[in-house]
N, C-alpha and C positions, 0 to 999 in steps of 0.2 A: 504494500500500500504506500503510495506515494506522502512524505510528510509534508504536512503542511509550510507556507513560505515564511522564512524568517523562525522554523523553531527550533535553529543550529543542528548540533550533529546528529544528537537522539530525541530533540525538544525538552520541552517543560518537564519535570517529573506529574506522572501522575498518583491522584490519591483516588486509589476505587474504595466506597462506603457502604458496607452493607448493616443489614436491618442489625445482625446478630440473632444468636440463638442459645439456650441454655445449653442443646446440644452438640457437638464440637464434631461432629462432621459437616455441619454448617460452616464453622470458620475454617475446616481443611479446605472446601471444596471453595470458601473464597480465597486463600492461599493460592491453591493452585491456577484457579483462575487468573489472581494476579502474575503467577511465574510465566502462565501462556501468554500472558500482554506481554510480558517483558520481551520474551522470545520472540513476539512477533512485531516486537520495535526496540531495534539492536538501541544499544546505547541508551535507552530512557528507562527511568531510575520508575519505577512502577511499586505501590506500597499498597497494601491494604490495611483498611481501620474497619471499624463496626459501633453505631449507634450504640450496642448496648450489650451483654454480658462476654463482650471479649474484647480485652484492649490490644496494640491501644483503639482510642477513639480519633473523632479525626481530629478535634483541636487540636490534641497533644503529640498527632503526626505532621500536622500544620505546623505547630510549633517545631516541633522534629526540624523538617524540612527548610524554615527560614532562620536557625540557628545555623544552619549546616551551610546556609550562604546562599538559598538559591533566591532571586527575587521573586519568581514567579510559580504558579504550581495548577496544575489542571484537577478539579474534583468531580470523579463521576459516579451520580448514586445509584449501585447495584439495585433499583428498585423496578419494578414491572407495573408501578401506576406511581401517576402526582400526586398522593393526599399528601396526608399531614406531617410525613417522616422527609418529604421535598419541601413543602409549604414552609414548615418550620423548625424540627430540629435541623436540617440541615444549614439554612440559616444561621440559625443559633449559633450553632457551632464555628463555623465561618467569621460570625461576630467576635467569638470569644479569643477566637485566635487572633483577631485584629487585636480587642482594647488586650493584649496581654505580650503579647509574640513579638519580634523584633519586625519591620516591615517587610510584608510579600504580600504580593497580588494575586487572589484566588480567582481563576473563571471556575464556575460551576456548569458543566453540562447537561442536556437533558434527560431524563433518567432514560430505562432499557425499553418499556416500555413505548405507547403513541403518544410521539411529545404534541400530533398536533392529530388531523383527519386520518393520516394514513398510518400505516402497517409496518417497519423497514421490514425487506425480504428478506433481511439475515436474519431476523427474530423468527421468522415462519420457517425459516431452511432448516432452523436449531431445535424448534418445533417437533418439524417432520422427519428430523434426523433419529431424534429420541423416540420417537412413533415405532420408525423402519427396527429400530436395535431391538423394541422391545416384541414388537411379533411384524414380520415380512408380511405382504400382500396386503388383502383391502380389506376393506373394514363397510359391514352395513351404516355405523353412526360412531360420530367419537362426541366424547364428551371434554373440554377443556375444564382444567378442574382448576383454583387459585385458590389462593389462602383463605380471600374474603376480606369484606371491607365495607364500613357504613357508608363512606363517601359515595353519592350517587355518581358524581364524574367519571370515579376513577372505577368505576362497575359499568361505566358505555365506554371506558377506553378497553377494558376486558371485552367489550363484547366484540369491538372491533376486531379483537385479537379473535375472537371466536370467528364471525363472519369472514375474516380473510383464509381463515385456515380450511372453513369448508369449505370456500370456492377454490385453493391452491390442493384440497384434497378431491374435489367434485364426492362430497360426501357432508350429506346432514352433520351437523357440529353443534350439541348448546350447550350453556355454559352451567357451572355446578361450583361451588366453594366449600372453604374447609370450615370455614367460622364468619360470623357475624354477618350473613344474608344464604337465604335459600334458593336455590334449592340444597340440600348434600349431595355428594356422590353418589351416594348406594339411590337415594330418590331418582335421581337424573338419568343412571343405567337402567334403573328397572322401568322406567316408563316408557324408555325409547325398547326395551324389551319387549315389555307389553304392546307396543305399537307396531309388533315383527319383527325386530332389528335382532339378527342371531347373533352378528361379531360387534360388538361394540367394544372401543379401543378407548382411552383415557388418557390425554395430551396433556403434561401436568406442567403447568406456568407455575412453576416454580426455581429459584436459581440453583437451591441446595437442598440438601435434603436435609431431614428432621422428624417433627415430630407430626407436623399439619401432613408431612409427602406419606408417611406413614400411616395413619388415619384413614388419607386420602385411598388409597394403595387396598388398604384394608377393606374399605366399604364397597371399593368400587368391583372387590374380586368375589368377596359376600353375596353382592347386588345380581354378579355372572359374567362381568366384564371380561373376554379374553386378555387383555393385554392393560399393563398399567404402565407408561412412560418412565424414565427415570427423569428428575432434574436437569433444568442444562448445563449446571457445574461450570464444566470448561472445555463445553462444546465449541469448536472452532470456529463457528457462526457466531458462537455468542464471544468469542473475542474477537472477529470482524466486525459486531457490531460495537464493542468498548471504542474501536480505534473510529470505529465510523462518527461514533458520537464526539471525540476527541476531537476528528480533524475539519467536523461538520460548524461545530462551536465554534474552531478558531476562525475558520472562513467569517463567518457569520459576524463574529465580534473584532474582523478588517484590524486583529493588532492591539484591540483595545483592551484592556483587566479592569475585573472591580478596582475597587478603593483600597488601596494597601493596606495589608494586613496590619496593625502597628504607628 
């Protein structure tokens, strides 16, 4: 992938941010995630932090980062919708490292998810990659399954992500969560059962896996689902699309950074 103009030999360091999780093959599988950016942008210093039960966090990698001399640093949130962990702690944090850290300029990118109307096709390729690993050939209905979220926005940019993927599969697709809006999984397979559907598959929008990918996984094999997706961890799409996000922003922001950190 072609780097962007002006971001020297390896560019900016990036800071990928995820949710976090009590469980710690969540923070492996963003580790490894970040080792595949790194790999696949020779020279750029690539970190991973997490919102919350694994440090560090991103302040204290921001800080990390502008001790260490760099002026500038790219943040991209490992998230698959805008609510409230883009809206504001990631803010937050980005703040805290200004009033406290010695000066650097954070640009924040769009999270993994649809930053606007459409779909990126590396998000569907990583999709339907996890689909193919988990059971080969076609599927009568899949069911996209996500963590869940009250935010009604970021539950029509999931559907988006539903809707592109049944027309990129020419196959019924709806959508099911793990927590906090309905339908569940094990409902969502059984009714597209009930309605004929003999192989139905289960496309799990999820980055890592845990406890929700587990649950999920559980109901949905309960329900009769042939095949239950894995994560996309550090599917190779989904680190074309970190970089896609990376060099999307800097086009976009023609050279420009927030407010210096500090």
């Amino acid at each position: 992938m072609v780097r962007p103009e002006g971001s020297g030999p390896g560019g900016d360091p990036v800071l990928l941010v995820a949710h976090g999780s009590r469980d710690p093959r969540a923070a492996d599988a963003t580790r490894a995630l970040a080792r595949a950016v790194s790999a696949a942008r020779p020279g750029t210093r690539v970190l991973a932090s997490w919102l919350d039960h694994t440090e560090p966090g991103p302040t204290e990698a921001l800080r990390g980062l502008a001790a260490a001399g760099h002026p500038r640093a790219v943040l991209v949130p490992l998230l698959l919708t805008a609510a409230y962990h883009r809206r504001v702690d990631i803010p937050a944090a980005v703040a805290a490292a200004r009033d406290s850290g010695p000066a650097m300029a954070v640009r924040v990118t769009d999270v993994l998810g649809p930053a606007d109307a459409g779909v990126d096709p590396a998000l569907l390729a990583g999709l339907r990659r996890r689909l193919a690993e988990a059971e080969p050939g076609r599927f009568d209905a899949v069911v996209l399954a996500a963590a869940g979220t009250r935010d009604a926005g970021a539950r029509g940019s999931v559907g988006r992500v539903a809707e592109a993927l049944g027309v990129a599969l020419h196959t019924p697709t709806r959508i099911a969560y793990a927590s906090a809006a309905p339908p569940g999984v094990g409902a969502a397979v059984a009714r597209l059962r009930a309605r004929g559907a003999r192989r139905v598959a289960v496309a799990a929008y999820f980055l890592a896996p845990g406890l929700f990918h587990d649950a999920v996984a559980a109901a949905a094999r309960d329900a009769g689902a042939v095949a239950v997706a894995a994560p996309l961890t550090d599917a190779p799409e989904l680190v074309d699309l970190v970089l896609r996000r990376v060099d999307a922003d800097a086009r976009a922001a023609g050279g420009q950074q927030n407010a210096p950190a500090g």
